[in-house]
mmCIF file of the N, C-alpha and C atoms, coordinates in Angstrom:
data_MODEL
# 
_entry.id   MODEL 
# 
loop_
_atom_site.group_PDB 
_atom_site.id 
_atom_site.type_symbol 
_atom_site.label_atom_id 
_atom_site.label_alt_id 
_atom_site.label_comp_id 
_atom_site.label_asym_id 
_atom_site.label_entity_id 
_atom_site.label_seq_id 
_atom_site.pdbx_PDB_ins_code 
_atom_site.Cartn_x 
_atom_site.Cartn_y 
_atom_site.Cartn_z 
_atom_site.occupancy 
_atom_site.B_iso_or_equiv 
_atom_site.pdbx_formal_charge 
_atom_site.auth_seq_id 
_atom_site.auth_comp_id 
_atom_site.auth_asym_id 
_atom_site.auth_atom_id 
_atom_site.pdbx_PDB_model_num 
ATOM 1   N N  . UNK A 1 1  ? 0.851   -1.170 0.000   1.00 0.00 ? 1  UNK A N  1 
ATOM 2   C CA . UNK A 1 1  ? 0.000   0.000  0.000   1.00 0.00 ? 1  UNK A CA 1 
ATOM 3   C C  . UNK A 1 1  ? 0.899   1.235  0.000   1.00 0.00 ? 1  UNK A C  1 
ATOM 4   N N  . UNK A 1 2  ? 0.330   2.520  -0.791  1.00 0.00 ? 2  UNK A N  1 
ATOM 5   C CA . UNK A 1 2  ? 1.772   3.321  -1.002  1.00 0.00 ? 2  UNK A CA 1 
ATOM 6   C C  . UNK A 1 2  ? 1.073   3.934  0.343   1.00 0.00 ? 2  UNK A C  1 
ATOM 7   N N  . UNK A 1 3  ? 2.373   4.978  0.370   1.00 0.00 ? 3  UNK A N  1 
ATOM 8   C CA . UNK A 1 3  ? 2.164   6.030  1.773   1.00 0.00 ? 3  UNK A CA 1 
ATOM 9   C C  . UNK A 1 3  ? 0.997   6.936  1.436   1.00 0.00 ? 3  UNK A C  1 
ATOM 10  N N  . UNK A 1 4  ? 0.955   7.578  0.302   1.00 0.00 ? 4  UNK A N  1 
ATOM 11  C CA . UNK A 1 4  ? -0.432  8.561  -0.267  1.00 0.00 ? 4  UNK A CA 1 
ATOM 12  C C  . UNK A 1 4  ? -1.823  7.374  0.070   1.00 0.00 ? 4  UNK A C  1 
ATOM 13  N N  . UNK A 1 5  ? -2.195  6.409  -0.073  1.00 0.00 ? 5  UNK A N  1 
ATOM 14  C CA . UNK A 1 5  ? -3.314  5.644  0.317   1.00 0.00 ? 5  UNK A CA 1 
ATOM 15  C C  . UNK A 1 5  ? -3.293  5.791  2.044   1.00 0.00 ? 5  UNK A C  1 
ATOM 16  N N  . UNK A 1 6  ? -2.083  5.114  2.497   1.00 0.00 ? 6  UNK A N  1 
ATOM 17  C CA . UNK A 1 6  ? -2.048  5.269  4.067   1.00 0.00 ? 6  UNK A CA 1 
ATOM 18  C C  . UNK A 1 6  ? -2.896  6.725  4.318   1.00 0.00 ? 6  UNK A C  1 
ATOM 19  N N  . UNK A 1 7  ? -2.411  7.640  3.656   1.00 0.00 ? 7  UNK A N  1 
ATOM 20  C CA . UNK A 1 7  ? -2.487  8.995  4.801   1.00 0.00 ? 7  UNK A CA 1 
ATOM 21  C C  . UNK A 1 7  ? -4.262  8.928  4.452   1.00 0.00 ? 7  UNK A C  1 
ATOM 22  N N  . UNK A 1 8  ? -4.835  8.813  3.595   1.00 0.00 ? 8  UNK A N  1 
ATOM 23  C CA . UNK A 1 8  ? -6.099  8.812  3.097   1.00 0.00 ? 8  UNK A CA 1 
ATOM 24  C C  . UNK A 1 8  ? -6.661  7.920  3.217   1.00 0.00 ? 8  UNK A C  1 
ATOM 25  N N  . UNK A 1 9  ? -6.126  6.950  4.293   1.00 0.00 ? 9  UNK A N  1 
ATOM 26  C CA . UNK A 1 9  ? -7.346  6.260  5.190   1.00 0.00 ? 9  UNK A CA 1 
ATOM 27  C C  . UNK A 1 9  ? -7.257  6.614  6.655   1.00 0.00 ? 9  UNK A C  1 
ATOM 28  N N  . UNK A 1 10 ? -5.808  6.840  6.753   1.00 0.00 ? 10 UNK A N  1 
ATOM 29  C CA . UNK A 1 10 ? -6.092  7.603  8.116   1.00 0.00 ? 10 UNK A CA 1 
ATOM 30  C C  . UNK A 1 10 ? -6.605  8.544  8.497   1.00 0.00 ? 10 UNK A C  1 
ATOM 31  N N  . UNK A 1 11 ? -6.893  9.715  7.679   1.00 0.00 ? 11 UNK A N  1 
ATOM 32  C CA . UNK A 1 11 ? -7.665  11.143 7.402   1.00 0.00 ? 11 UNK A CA 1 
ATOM 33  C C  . UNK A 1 11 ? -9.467  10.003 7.462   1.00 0.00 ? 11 UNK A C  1 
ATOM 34  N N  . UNK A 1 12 ? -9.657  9.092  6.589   1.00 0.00 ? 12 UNK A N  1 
ATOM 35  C CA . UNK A 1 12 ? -11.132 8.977  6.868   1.00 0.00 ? 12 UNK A CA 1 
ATOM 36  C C  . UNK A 1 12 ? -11.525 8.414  7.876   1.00 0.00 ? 12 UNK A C  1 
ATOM 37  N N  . UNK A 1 13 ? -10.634 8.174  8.604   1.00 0.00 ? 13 UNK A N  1 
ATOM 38  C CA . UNK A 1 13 ? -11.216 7.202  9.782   1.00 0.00 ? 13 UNK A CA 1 
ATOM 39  C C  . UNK A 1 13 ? -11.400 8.359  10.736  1.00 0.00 ? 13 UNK A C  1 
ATOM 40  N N  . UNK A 1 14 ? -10.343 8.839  10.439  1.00 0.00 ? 14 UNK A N  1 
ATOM 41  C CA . UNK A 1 14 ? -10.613 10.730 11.602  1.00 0.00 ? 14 UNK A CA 1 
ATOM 42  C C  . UNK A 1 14 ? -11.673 10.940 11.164  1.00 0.00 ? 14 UNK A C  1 
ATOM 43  N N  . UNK A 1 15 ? -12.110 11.386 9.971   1.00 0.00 ? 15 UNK A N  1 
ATOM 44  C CA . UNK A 1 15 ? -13.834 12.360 9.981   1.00 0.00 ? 15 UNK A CA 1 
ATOM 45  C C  . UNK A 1 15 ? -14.788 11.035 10.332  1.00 0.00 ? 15 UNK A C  1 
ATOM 46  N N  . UNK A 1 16 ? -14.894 9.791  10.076  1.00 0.00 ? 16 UNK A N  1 
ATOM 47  C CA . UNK A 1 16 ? -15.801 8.681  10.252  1.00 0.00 ? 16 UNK A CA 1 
ATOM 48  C C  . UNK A 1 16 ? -15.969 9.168  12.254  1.00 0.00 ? 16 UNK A C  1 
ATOM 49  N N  . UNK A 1 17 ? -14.690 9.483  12.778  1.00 0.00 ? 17 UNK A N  1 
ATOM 50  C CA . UNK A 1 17 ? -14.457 9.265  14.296  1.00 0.00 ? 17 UNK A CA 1 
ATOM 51  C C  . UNK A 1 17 ? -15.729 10.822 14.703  1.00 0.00 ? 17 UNK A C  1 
ATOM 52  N N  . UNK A 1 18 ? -14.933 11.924 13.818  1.00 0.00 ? 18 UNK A N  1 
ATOM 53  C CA . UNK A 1 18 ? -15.836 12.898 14.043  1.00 0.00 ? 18 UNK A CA 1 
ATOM 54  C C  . UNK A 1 18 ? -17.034 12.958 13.588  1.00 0.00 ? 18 UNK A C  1 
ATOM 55  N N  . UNK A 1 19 ? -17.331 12.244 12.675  1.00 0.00 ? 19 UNK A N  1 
ATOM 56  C CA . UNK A 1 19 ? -18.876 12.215 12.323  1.00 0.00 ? 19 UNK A CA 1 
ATOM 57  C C  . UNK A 1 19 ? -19.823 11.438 13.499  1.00 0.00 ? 19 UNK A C  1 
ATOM 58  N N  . UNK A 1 20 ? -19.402 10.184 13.791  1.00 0.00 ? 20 UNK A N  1 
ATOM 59  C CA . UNK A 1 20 ? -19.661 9.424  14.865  1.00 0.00 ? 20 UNK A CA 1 
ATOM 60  C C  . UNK A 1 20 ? -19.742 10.283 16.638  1.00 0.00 ? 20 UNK A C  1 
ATOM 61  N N  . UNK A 1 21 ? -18.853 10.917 16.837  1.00 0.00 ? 21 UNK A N  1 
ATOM 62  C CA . UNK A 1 21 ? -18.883 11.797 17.901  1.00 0.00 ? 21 UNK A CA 1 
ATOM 63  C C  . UNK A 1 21 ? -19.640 12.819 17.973  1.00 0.00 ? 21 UNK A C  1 
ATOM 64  N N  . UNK A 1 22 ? -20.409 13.711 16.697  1.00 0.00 ? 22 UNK A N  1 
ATOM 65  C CA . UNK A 1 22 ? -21.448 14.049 16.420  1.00 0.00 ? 22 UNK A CA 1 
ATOM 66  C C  . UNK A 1 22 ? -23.060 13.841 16.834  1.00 0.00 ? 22 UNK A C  1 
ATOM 67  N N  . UNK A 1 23 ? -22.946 12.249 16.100  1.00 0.00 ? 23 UNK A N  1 
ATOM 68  C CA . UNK A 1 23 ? -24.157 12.128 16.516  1.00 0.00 ? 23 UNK A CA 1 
ATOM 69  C C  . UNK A 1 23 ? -24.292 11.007 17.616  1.00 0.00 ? 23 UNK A C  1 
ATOM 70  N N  . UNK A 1 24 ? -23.350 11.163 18.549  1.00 0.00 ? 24 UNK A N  1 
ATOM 71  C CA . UNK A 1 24 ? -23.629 10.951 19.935  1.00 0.00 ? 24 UNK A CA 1 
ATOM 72  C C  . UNK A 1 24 ? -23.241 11.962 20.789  1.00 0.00 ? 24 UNK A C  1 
ATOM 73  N N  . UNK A 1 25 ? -22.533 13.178 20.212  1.00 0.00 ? 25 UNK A N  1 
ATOM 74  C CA . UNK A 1 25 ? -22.610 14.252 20.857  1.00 0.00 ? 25 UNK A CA 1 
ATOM 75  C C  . UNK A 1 25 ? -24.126 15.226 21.529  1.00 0.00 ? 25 UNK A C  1 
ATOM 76  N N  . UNK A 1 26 ? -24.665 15.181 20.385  1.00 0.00 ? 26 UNK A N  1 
ATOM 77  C CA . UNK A 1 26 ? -25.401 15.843 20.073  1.00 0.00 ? 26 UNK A CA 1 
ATOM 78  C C  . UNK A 1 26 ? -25.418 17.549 19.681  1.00 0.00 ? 26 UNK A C  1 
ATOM 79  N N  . UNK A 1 27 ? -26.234 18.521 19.725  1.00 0.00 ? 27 UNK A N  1 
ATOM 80  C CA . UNK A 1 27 ? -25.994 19.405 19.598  1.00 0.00 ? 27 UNK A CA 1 
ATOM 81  C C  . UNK A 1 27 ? -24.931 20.453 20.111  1.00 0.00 ? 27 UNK A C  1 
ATOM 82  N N  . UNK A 1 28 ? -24.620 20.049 21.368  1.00 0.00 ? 28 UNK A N  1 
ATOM 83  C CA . UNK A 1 28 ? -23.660 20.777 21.918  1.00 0.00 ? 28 UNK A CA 1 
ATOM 84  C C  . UNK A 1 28 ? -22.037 20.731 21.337  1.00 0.00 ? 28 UNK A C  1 
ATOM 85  N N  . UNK A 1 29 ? -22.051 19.784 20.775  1.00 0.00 ? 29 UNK A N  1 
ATOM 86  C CA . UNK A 1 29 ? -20.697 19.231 19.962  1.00 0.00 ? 29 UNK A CA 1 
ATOM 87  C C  . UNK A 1 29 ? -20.777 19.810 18.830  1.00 0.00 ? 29 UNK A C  1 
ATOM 88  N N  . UNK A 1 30 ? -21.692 20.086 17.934  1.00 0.00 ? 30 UNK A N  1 
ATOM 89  C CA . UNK A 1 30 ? -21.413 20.335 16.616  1.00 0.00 ? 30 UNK A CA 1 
ATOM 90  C C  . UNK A 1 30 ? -20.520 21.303 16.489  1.00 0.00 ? 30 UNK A C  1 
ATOM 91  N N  . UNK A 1 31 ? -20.833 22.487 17.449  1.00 0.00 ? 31 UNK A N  1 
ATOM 92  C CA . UNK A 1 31 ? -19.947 23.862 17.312  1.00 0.00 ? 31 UNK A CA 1 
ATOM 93  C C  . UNK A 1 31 ? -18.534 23.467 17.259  1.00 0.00 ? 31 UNK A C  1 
ATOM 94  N N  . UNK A 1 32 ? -17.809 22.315 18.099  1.00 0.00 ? 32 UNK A N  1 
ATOM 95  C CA . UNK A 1 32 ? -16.727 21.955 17.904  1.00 0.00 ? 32 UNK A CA 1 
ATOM 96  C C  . UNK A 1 32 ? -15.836 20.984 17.123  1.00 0.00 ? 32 UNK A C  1 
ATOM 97  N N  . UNK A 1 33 ? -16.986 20.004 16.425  1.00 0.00 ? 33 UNK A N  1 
ATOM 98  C CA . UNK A 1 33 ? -17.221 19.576 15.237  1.00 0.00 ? 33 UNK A CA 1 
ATOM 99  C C  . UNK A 1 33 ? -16.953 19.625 14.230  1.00 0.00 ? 33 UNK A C  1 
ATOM 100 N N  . UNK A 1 34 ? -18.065 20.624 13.776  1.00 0.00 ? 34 UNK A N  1 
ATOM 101 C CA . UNK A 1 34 ? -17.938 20.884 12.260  1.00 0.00 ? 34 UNK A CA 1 
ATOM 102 C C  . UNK A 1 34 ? -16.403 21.251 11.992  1.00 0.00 ? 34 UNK A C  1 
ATOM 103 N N  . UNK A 1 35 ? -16.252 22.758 12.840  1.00 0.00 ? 35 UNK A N  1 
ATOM 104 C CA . UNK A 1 35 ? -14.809 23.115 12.151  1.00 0.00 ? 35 UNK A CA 1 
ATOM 105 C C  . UNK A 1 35 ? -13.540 22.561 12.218  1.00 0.00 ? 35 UNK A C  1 
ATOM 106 N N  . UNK A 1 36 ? -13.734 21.049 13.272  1.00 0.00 ? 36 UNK A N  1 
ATOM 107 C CA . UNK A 1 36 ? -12.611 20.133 13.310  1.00 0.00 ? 36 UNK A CA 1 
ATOM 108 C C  . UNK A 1 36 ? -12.690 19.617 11.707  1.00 0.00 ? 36 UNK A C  1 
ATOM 109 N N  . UNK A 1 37 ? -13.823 18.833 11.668  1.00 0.00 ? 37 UNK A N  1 
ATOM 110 C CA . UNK A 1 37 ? -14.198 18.113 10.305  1.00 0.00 ? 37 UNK A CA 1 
ATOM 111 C C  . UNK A 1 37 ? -13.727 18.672 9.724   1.00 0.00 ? 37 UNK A C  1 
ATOM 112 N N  . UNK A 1 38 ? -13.914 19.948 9.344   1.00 0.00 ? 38 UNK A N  1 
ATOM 113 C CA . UNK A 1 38 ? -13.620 21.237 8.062   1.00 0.00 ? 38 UNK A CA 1 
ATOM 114 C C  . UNK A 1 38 ? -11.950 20.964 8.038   1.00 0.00 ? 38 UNK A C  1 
ATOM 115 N N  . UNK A 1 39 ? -11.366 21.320 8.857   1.00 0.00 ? 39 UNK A N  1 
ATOM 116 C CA . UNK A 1 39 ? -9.585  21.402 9.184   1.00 0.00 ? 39 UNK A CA 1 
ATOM 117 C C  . UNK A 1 39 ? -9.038  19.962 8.446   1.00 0.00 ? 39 UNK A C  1 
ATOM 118 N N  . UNK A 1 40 ? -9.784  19.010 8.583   1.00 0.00 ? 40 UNK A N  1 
ATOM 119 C CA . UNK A 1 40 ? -9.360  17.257 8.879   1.00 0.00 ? 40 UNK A CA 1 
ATOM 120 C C  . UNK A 1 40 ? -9.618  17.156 6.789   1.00 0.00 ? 40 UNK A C  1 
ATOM 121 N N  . UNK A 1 41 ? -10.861 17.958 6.624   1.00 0.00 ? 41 UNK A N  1 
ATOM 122 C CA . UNK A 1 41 ? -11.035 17.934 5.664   1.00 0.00 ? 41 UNK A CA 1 
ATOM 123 C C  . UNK A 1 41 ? -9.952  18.586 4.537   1.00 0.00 ? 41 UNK A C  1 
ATOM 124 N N  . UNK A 1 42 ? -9.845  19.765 4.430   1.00 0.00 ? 42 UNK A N  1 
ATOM 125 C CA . UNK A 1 42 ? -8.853  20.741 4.404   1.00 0.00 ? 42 UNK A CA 1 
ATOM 126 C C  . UNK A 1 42 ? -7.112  19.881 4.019   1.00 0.00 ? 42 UNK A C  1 
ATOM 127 N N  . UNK A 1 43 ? -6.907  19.459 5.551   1.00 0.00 ? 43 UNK A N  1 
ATOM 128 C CA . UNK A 1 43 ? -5.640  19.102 5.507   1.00 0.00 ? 43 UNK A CA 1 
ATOM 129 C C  . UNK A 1 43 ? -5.292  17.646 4.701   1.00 0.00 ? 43 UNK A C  1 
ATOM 130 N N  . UNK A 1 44 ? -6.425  16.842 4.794   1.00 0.00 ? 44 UNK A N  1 
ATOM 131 C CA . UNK A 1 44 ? -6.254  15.572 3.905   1.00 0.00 ? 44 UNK A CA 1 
ATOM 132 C C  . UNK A 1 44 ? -6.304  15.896 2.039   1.00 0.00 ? 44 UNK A C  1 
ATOM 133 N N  . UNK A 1 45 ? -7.136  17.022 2.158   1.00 0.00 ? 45 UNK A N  1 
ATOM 134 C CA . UNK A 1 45 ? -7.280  16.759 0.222   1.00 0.00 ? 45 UNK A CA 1 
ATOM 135 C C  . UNK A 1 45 ? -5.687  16.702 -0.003  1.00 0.00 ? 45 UNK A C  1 
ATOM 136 N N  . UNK A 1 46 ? -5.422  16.295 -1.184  1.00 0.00 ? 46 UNK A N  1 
ATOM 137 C CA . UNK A 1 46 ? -3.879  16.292 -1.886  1.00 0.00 ? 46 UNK A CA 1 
ATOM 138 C C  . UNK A 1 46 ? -4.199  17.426 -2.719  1.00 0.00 ? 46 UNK A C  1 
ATOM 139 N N  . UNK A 1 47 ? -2.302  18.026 -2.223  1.00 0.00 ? 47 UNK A N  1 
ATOM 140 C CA . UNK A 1 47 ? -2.337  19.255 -3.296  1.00 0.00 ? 47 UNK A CA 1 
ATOM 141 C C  . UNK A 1 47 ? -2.024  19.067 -4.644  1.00 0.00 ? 47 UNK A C  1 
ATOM 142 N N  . UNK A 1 48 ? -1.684  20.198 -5.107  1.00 0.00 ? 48 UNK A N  1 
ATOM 143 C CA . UNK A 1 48 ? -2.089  20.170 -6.910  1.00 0.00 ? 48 UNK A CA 1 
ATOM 144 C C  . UNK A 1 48 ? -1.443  19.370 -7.555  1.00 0.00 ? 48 UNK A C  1 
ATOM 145 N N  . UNK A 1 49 ? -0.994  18.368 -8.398  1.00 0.00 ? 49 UNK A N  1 
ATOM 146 C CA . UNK A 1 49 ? -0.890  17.806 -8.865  1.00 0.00 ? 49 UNK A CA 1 
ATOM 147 C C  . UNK A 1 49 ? 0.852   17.141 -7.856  1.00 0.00 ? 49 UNK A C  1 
ATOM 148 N N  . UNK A 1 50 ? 0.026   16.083 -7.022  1.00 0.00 ? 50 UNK A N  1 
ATOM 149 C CA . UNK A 1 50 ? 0.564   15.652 -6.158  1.00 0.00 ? 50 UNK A CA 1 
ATOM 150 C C  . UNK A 1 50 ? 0.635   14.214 -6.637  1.00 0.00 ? 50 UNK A C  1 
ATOM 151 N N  . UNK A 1 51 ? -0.155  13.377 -7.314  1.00 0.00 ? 51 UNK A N  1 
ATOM 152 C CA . UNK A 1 51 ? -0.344  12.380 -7.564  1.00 0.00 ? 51 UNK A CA 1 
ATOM 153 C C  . UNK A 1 51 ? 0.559   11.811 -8.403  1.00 0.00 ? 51 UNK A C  1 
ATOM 154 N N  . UNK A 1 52 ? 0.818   10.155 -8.831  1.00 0.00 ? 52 UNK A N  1 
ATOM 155 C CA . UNK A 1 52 ? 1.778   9.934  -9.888  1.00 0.00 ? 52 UNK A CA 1 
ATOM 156 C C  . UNK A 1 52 ? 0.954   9.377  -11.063 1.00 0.00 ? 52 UNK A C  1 
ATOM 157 N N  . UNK A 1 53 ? -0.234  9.978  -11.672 1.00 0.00 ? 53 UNK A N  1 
ATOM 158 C CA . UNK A 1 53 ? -0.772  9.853  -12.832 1.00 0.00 ? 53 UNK A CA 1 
ATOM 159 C C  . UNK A 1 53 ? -1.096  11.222 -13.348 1.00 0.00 ? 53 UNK A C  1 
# 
């Protein structure tokens, strides 16, 4: 498995963790939530032509 797959399952298991903590948070969590998600989101996309195709 290359290292670019690694990091992009470890990034989804983080938002799967924060999505999950969500909705057993409940409302009081979202505020701290979302903009984790957002960051987790953010920092996992690959930049611009990062890929080897």
């Amino acid at each position: 498995m290359s290292v670019d797959a690694k990091k992009s399952m470890g990034w989804t298991v983080v938002l799967i963790l924060l999505g999950m903590a969500a909705l057993y948070g409940g409302l009081k969590w979202l505020s701290l939530l979302i903009p984790a998600a957002l960051v987790v989101w953010y920092t996992a996309r690959p930049g611009f032509r990062t890929g080897r195709n």
